[in-house]
PyMOL commands that place a pseudoatom at each C-alpha (Angstrom):
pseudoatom trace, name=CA, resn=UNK, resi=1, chain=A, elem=C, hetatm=0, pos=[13.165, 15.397, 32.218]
pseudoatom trace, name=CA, resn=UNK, resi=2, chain=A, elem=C, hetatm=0, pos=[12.363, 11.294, 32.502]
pseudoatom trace, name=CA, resn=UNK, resi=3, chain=A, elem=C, hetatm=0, pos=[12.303, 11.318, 28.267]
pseudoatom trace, name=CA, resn=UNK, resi=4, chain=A, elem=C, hetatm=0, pos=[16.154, 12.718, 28.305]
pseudoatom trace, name=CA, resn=UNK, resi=5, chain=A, elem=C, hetatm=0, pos=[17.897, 9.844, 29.889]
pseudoatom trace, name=CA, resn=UNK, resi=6, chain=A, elem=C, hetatm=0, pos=[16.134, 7.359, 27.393]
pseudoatom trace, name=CA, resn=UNK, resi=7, chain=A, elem=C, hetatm=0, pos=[17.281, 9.796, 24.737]
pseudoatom trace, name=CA, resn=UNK, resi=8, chain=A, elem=C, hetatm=0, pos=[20.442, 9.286, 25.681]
pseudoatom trace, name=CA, resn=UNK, resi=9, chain=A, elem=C, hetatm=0, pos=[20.775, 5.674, 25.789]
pseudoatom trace, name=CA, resn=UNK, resi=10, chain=A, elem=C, hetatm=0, pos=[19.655, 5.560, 22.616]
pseudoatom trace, name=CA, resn=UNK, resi=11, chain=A, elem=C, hetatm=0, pos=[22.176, 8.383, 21.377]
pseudoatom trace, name=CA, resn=UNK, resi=12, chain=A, elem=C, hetatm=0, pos=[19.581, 9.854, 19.171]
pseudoatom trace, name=CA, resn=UNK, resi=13, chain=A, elem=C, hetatm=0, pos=[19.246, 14.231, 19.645]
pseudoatom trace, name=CA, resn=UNK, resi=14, chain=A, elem=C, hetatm=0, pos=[15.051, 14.909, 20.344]
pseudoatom trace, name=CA, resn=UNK, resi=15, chain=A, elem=C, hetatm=0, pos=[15.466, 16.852, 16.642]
pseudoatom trace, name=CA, resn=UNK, resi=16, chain=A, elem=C, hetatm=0, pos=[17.053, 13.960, 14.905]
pseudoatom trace, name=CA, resn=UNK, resi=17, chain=A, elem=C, hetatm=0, pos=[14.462, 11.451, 16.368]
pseudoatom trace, name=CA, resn=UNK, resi=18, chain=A, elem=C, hetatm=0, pos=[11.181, 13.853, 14.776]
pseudoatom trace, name=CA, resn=UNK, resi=19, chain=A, elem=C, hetatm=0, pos=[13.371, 13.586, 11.555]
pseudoatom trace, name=CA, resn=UNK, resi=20, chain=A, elem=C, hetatm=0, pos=[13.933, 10.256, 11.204]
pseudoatom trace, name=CA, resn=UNK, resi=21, chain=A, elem=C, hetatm=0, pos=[9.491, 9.943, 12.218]
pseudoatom trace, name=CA, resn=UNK, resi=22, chain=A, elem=C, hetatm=0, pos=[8.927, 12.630, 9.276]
pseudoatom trace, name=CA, resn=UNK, resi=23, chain=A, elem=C, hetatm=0, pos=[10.891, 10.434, 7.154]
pseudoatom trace, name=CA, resn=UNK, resi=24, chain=A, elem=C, hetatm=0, pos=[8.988, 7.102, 7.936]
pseudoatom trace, name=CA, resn=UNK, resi=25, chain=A, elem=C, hetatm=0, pos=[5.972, 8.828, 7.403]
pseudoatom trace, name=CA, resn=UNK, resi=26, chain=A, elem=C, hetatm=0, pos=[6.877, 10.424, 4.063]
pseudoatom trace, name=CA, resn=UNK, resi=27, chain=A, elem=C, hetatm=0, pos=[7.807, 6.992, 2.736]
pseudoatom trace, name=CA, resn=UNK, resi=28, chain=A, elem=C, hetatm=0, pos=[5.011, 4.842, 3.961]
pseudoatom trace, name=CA, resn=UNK, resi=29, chain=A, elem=C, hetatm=0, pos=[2.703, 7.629, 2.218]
pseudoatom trace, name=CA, resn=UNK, resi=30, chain=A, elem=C, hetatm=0, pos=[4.823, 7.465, -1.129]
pseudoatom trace, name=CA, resn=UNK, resi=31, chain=A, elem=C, hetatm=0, pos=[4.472, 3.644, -0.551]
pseudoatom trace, name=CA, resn=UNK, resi=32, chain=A, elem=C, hetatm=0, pos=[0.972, 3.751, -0.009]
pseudoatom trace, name=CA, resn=UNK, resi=33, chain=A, elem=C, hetatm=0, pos=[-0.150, 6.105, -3.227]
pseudoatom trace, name=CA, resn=UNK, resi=34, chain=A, elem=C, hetatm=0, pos=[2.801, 3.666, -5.147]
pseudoatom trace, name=CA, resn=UNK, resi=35, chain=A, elem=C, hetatm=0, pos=[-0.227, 1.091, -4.997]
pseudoatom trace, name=CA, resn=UNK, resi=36, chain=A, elem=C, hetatm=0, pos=[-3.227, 3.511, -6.658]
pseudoatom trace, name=CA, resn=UNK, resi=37, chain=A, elem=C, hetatm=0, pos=[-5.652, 2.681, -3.871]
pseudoatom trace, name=CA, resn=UNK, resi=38, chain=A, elem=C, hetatm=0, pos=[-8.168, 4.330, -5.252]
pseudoatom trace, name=CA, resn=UNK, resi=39, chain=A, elem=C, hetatm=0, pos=[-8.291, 1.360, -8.378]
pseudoatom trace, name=CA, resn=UNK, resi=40, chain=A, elem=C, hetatm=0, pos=[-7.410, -1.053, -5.564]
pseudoatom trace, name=CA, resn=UNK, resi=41, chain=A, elem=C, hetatm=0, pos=[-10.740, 0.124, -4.042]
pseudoatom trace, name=CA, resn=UNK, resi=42, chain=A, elem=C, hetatm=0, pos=[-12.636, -0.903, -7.154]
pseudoatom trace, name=CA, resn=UNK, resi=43, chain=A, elem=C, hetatm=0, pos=[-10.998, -4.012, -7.738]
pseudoatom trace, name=CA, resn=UNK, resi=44, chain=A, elem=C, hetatm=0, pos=[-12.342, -4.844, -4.279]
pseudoatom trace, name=CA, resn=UNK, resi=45, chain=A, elem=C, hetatm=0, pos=[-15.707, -4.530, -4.837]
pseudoatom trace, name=CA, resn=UNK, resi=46, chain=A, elem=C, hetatm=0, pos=[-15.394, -6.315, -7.976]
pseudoatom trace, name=CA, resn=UNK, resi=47, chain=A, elem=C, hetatm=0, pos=[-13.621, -9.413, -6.561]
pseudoatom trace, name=CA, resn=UNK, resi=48, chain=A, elem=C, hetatm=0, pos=[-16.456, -9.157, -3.424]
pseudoatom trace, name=CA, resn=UNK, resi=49, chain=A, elem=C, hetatm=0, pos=[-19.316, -8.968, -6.148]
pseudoatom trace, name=CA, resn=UNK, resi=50, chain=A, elem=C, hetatm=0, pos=[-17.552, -12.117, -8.272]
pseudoatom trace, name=CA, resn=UNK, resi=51, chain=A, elem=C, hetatm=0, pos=[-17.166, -13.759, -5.115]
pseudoatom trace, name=CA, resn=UNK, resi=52, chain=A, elem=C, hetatm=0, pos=[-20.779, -13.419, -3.703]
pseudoatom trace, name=CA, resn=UNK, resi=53, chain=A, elem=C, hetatm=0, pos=[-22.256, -13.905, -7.714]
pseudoatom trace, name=CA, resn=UNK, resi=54, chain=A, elem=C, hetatm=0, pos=[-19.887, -17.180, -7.278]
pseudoatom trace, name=CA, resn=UNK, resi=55, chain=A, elem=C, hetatm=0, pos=[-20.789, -18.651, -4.462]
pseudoatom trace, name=CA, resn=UNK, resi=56, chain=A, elem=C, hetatm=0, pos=[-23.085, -22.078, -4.843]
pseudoatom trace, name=CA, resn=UNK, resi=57, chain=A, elem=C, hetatm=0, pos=[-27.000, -22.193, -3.742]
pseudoatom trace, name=CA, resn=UNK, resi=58, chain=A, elem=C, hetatm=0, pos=[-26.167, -24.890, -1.734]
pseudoatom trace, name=CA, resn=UNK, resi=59, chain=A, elem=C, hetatm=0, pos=[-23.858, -22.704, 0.552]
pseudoatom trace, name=CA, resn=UNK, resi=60, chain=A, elem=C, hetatm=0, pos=[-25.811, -21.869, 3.829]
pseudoatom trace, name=CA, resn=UNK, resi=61, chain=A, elem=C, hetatm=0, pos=[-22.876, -20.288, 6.190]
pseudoatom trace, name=CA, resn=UNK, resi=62, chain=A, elem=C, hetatm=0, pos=[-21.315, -17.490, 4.459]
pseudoatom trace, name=CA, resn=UNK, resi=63, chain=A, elem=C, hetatm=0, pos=[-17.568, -18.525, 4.434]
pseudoatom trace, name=CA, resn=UNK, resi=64, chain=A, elem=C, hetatm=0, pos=[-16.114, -15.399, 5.426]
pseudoatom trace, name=CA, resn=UNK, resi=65, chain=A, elem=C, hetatm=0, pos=[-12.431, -16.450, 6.086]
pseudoatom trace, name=CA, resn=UNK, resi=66, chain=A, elem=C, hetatm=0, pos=[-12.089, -17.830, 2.075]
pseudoatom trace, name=CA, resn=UNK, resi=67, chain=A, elem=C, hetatm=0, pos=[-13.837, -13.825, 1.255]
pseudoatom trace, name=CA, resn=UNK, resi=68, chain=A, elem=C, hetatm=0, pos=[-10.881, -12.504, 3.382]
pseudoatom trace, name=CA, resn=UNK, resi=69, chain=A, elem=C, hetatm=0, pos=[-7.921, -14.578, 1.691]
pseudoatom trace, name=CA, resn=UNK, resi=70, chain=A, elem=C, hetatm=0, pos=[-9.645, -13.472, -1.497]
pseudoatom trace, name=CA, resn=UNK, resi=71, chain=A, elem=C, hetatm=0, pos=[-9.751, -9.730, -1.399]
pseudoatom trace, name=CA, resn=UNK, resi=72, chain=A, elem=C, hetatm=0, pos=[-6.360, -9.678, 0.485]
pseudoatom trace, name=CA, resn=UNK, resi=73, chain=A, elem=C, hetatm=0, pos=[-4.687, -11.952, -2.539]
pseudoatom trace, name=CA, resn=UNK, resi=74, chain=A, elem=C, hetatm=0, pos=[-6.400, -9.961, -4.960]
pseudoatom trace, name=CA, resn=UNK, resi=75, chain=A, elem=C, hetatm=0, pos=[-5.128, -6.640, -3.431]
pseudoatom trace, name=CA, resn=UNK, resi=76, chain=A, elem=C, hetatm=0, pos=[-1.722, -7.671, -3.077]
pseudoatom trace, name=CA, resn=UNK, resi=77, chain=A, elem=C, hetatm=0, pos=[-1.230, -8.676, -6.863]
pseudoatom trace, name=CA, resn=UNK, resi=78, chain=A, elem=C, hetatm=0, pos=[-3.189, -5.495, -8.009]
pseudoatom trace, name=CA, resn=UNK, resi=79, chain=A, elem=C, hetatm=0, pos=[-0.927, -3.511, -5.596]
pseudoatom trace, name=CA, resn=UNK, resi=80, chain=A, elem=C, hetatm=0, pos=[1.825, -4.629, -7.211]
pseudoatom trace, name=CA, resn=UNK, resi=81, chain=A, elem=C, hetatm=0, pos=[0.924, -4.691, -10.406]
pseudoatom trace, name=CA, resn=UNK, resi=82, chain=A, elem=C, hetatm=0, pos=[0.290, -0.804, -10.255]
pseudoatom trace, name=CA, resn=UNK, resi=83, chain=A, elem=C, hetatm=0, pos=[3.816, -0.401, -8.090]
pseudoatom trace, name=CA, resn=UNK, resi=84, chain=A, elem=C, hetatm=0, pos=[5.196, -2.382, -11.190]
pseudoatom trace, name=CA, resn=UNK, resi=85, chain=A, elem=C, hetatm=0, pos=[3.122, -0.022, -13.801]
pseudoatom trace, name=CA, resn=UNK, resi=86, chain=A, elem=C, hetatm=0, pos=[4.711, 2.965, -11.789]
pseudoatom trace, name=CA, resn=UNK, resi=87, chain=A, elem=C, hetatm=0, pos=[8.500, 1.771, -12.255]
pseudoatom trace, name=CA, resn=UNK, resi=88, chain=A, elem=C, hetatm=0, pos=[7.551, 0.616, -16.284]
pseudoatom trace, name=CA, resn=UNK, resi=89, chain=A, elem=C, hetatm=0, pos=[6.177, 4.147, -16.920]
pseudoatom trace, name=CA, resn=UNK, resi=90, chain=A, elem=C, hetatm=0, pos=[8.787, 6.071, -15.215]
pseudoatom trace, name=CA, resn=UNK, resi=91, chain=A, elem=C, hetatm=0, pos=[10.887, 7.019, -18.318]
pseudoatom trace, name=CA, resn=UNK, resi=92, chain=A, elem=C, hetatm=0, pos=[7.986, 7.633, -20.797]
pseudoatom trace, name=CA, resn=UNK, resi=93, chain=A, elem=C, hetatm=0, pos=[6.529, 9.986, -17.842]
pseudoatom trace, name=CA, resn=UNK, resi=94, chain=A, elem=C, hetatm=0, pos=[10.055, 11.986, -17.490]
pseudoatom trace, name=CA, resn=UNK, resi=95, chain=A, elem=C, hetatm=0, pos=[10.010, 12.293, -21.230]
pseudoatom trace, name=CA, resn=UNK, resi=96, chain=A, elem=C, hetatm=0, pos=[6.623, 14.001, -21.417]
pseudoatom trace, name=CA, resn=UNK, resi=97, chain=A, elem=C, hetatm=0, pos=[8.109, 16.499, -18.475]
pseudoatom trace, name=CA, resn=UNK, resi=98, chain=A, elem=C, hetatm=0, pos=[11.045, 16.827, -19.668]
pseudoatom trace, name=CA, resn=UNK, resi=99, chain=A, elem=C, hetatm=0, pos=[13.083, 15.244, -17.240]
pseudoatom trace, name=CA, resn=UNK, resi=100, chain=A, elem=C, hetatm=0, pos=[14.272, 12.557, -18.985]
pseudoatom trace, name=CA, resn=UNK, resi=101, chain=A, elem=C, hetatm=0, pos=[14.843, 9.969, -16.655]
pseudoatom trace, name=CA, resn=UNK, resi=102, chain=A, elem=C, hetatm=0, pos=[16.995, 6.842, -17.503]
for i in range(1, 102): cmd.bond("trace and resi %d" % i, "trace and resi %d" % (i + 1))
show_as sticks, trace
zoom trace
């Protein structure tokens, strides 16, 4: 019974609350294959393979932090280049499935 009074300051209904979690986790997983991780995956080992193929003789310390900025730059651009693919192909996709989409 402790859960109902912060229930009701909140005036959300237990069922209502599970709805709006169902929700949030239906988008973030729409979100999330919106990206095409699976490429992103492969991009990644790319960039890291560029990256270590790049790096000067010279270089004793393996600098880490620059690897990090790298893959995370490179993931966010491919992400949303394929998010941006996704919303380009839209209508030629709906036209192959009839939906026509406009």
């Amino acid at each position: 019974m402790a859960a109902e009074p912060t229930l009701a300051v909140l005036n959300v209904a237990p069922g209502a609350r599970r709805d709006w979690a169902v929700r949030l986790c239906a988008a973030t997983a729409d979100y999330w294959a919106l990206t095409k991780p699976e490429i992103n995956f492969l991009i990644a080992i790319v960039t890291f393979a560029g990256f270590y193929l790049g790096l000067p003789a010279e270089h004793h310390d393996f600098p880490f932090l620059l690897l990090a900025n790298t893959l995370l730059g490179t993931l966010l651009v491919s992400s949303g280049a394929s998010a941006l693919n996704q919303f380009i192909e839209r209508r030629f996709q709906g036209r192959k499935r009839g939906l026509g989409v406009r």
